[in-house]
Legacy VTK file of the C-alpha trace (Angstrom):
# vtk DataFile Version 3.0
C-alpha trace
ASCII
DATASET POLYDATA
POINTS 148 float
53.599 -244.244 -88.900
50.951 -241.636 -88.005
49.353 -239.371 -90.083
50.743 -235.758 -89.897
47.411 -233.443 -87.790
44.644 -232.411 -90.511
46.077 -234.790 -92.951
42.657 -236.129 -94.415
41.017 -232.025 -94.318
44.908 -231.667 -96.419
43.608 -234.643 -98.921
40.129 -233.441 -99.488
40.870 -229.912 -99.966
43.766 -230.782 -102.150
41.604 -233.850 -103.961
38.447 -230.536 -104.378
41.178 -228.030 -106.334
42.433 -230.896 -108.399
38.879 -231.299 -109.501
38.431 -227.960 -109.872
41.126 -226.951 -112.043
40.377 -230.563 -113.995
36.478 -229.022 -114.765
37.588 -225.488 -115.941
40.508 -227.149 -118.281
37.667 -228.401 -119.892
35.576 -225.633 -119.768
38.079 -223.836 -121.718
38.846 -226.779 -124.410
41.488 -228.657 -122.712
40.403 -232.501 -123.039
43.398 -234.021 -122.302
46.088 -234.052 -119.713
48.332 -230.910 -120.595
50.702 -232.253 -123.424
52.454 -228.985 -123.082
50.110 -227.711 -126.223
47.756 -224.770 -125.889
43.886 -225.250 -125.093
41.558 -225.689 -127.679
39.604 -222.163 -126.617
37.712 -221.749 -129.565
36.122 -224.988 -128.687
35.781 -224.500 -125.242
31.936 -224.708 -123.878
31.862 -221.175 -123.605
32.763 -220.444 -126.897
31.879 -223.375 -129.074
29.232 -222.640 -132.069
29.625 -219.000 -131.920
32.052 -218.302 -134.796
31.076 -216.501 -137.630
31.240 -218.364 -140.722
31.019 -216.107 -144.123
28.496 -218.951 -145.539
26.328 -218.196 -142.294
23.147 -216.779 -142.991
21.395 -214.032 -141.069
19.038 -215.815 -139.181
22.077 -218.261 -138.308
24.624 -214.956 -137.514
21.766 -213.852 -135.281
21.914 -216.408 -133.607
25.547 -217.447 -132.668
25.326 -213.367 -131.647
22.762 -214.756 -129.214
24.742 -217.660 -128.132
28.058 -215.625 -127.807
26.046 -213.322 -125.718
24.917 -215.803 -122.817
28.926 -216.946 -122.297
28.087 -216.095 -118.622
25.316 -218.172 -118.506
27.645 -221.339 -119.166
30.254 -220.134 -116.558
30.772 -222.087 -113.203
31.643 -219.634 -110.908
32.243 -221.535 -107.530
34.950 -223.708 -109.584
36.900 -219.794 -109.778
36.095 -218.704 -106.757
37.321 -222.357 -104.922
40.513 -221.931 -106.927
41.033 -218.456 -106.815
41.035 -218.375 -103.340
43.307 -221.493 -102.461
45.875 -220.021 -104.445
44.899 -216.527 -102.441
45.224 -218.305 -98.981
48.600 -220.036 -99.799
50.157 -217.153 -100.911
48.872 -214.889 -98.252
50.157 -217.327 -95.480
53.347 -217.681 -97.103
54.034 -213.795 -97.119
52.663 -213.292 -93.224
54.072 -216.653 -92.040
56.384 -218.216 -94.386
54.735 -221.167 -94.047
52.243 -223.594 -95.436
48.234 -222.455 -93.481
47.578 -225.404 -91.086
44.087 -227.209 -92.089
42.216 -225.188 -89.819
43.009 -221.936 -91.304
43.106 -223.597 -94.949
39.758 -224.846 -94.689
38.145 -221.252 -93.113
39.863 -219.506 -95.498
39.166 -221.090 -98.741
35.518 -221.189 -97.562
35.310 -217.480 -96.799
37.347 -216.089 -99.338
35.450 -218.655 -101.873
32.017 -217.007 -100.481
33.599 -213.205 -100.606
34.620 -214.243 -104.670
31.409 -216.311 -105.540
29.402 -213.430 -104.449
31.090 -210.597 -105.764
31.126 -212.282 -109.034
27.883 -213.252 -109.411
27.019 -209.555 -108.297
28.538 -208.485 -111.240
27.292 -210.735 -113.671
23.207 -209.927 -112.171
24.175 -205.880 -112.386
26.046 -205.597 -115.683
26.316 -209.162 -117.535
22.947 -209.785 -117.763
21.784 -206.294 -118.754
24.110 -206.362 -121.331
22.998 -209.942 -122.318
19.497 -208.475 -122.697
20.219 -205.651 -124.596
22.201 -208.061 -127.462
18.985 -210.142 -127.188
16.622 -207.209 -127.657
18.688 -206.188 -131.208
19.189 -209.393 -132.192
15.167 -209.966 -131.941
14.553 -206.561 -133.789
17.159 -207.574 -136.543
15.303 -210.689 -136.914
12.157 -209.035 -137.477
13.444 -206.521 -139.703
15.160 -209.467 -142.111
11.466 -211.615 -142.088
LINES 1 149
148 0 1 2 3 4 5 6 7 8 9 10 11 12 13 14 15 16 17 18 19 20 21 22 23 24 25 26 27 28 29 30 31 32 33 34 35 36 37 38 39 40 41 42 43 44 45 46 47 48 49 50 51 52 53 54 55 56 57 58 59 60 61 62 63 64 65 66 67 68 69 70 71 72 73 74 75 76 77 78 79 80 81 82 83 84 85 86 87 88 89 90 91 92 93 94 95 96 97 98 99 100 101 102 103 104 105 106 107 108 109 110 111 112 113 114 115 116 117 118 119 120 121 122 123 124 125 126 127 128 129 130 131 132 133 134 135 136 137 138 139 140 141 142 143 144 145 146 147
């Protein structure tokens, strides 16, 4: 029996969002294999360590504002933008062709839309994320100087 045309681009593109998705489960505190339970988020590696406790001191509330603060830091943003954009390009050949993209278009499209996603998100996060980071950083330093 031979292997339908693009079948091995199919597998590896397939076998990449698989892996994808698998990383940012865990990212968001998913460990396991979905048991049909809800994620773990508050101990997800974005958010983990950053909860206020009332016992918390200042010095220690300073900084989990800190670490709360750099979530974008910890983010992986090509995992998004590879499955973003495979869902993007399935639907988008499914509503102009009614059918699944051949591996060709698949593959192009993934990797351009990817790029288009990856770029406009990291745009954001250089030209408002990390100002804002910066400025939680600044007060957080002049709180910390203020409690000494």
């Amino acid at each position: 029996m031979e292997l339908p045309k693009g079948f091995w681009v199919y597998l590896i593109i397939f076998l990449f969002v698989i892996y994808a998705l698998y990383k940012e489960r865990q990212f968001l505190g998913c460990k396991t294999i979905p048991d049909g339970s809800d994620c773990d988020n508050p101990n997800g590696k974005a958010v983990k360590g950053s909860e206020p406790l009332s016992s918390d001191d200042s010095q220690t509330l300073l900084n989990k504002i800190d670490f709360a603060s750099k979530y974008t830091d910890r983010e992986v943003v090509w995992r998004r933008s590879v499955i973003f954009s495979f869902i993007a390009i399935v639907m988008y050949a499914y509503l102009i062709y009614a059918a699944f993209p051949s591996a060709y278009h698949l593959f192009c499209g993934i990797l351009i839309m990817a790029a288009v996603m990856y770029f406009s998100f990291n745009f954001y996060k250089y030209h408002m994320s990390d100002y804002i980071k910066n400025n939680i950083q600044a007060s957080t330093d002049i709180l910390r100087n203020r409690i000494k």
